[in-house]
N, C-alpha and C positions, 0 to 999 in steps of 0.2 A: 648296703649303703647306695650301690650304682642302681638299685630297682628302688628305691624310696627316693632319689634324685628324675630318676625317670618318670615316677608315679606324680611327683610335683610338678614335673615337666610340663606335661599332659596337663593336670589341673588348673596349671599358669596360662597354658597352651586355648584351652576350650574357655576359660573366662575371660580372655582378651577377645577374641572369637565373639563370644557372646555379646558382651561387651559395643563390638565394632558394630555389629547385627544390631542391637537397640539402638547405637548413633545415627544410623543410617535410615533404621526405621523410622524415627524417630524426629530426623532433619525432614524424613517426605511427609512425618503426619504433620507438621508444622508449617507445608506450605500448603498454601502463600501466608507470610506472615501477616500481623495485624497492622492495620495503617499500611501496606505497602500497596502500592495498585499496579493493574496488569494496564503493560498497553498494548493495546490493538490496532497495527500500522494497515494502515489502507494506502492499496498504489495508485489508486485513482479519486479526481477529485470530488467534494461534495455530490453526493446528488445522481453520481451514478450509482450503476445496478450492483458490483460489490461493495458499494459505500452503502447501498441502503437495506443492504443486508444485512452488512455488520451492525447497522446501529440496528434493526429490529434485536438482535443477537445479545449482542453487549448487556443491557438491564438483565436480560435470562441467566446469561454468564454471573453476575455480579449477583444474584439472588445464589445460584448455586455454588459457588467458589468463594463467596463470603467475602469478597473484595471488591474495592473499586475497579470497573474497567474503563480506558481512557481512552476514545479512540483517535487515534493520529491521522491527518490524510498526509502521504506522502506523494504528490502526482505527478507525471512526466515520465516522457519516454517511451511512453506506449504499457509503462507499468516498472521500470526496469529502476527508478530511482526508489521507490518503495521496497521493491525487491532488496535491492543493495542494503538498505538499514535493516531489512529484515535479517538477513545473511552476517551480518556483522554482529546485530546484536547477542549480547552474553546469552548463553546456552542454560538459563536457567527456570525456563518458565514465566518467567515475568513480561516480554515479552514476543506476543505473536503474529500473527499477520493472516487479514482476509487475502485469500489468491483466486484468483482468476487464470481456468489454463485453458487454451490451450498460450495463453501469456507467458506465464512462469517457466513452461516449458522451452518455447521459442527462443524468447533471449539470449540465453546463455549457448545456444546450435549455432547462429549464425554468426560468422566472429566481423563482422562488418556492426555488430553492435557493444562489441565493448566490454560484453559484462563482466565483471570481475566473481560471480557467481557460476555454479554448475546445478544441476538436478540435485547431486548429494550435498547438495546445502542447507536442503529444508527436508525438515520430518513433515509430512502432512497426518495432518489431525482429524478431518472428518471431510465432508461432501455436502455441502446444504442444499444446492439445486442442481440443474442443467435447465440451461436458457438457448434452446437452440437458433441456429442462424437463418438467416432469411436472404430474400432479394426484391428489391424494391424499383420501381418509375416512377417517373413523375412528383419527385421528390421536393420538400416543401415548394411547390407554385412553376414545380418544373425548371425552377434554376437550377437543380441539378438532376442529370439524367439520370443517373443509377446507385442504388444505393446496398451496400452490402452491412448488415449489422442483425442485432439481436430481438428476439420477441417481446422481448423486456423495453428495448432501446423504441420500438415506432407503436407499443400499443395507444399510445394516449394519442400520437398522430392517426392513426388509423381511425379511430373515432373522432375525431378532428376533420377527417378528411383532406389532410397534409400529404401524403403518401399513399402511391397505390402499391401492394404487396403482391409480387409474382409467384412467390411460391417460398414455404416452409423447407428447411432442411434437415426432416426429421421424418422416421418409420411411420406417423401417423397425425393428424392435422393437431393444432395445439388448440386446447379448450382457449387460451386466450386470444384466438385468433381463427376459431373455429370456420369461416369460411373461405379462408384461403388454403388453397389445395398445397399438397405436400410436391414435392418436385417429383418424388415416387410415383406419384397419381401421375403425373405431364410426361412420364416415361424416361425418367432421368435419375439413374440411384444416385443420391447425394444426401449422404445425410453428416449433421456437423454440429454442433452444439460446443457453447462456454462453459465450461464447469466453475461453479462458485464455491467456493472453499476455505478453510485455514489449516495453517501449517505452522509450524518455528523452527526457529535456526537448530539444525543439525546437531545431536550430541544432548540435548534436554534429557532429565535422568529422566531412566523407563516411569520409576512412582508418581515421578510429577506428569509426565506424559499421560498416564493412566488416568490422572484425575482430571486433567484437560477435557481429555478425549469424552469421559464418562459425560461431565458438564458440558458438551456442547451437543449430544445426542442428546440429552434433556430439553438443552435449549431450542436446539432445532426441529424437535420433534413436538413442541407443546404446541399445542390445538392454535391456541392466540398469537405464537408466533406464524405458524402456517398459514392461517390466515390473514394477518399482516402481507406476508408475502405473495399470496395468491392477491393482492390489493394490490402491491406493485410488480404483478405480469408473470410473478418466478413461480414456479410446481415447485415444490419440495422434493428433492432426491436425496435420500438420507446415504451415505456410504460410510463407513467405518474410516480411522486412518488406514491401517493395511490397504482394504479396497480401494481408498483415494490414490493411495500409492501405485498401484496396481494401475489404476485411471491412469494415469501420468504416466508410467511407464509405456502403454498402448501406444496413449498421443506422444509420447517421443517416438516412439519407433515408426509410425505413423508418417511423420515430419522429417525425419532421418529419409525418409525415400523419396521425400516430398522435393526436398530443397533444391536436389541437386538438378532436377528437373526444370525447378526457378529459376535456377540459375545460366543453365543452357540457354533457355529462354530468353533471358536478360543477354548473354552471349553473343 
């Protein structure tokens, strides 16, 4: 009687089991559901270089996820209010957020900013570019003397002839700015780039992550999105989430030795 009790056990035991295994599989084949739409929080406003990434991205996403994606700009702060909705939002896939680091990183190091987020806030989901930084004179008509920003940010000034550009801060000159010399070349190692990316709030289940992940290497990697982007100044740098992760990891450590230097300075 106790081994035909035990034997039922087991039986009971392994089809609940089972059971839970199809709900689960079953809840991740199902997303994203029908009619519901993903959104995609941007921390900066229209028109900039992670905003005009996301939206090249977004239709690619929506062909391969089978969903509407919606993109949000959330701007301010230097990134750090977009940040904050990213962070909060429910951990379900639905939605996620273009980032910009060394931004996302920053914020939440220096507590003279406030932010109610950390690093383990966000999963990062993939890597779309590196838009390395620069330095600039004679900036629009010389009313401002110096200008420190991105290849993305002065290439349409540079062919304008708004902006003269000192030097690239990057291992080798950028096709999009192919004659200004790198800082390397003037005898000055410095190199520094923005990384464009997305990520979602911390805790998204591994299945849905996985098909994130998979649809945004599609998206970022198709020929006509590449060259969308190569139209507004960005190279494509394809990185996986882990590697992104990995990225960010660097640049905090990076900025961890940096600050405290900043701030001596400021001292």
């Amino acid at each position: 009687m106790r081994l035909k009790f035990a034997v039922m056990a087991v039986a009971v035991t392994t089809a609940l089991a089972a059971c839970g295994a199809q709900q689960a599989g079953g809840a991740a084949g199902a997303w994203p559901r029908k009619g519901k739409p993903i959104t995609l929080i941007v921390s900066f406003a229209p028109g900039a270089a992670v905003d005009a990434a996301a939206r090249v991205v977004a239709p690619m996403l929506e062909k391969e996820l089978g969903a509407n994606v919606e993109v949000l700009n959330r701007p301010g702060a230097g990134g750090q209010i977009g940040y904050t909705a990213l962070s909060k939002a429910k951990a379900d896939g639905y939605t996620i957020g273009a980032t910009g680091s060394p931004s996302i990183v920053v914020s939440p190091l220096d507590p003279s900013r406030g932010a109610t987020y950390t690093r383990q806030s966000f999963q990062p989901l993939g890597m779309q570019a590196l838009d390395p930084m620069l330095v600039g004179a004679a900036f629009l008509g010389k009313h401002v003397g110096a200008y420190v920003g991105n290849v993305s940010d002065v290439k349409p000034l540079v062919a304008q002839g708004k902006i003269k550009v000192l030097g690239v801060m990057s291992g080798q000159r950028s096709p999009f700015l192919p004659d200004v010399p790198t800082f390397a070349e003037q005898g000055y190692q410095i190199e520094q780039a923005t990384a464009r990316g997305y990520a979602a709030p911390a805790g998204v289940p591994a299945e849905v992550r996985t098909k994130i992940e998979a649809a945004l290497k599609k998206a970022i990697e198709d020929p006509a999105v590449v060259a969308k982007m190569k139209d507004l100044g960005l190279g494509t740098v394809y990185k996986s989430g882990q590697e992104y992760a990995t990225y960010w990891t660097e640049q905090e450590t990076t900025i961890k030795q940096t600050l405290p230097l900043v701030r001596n300075e400021k001292g």
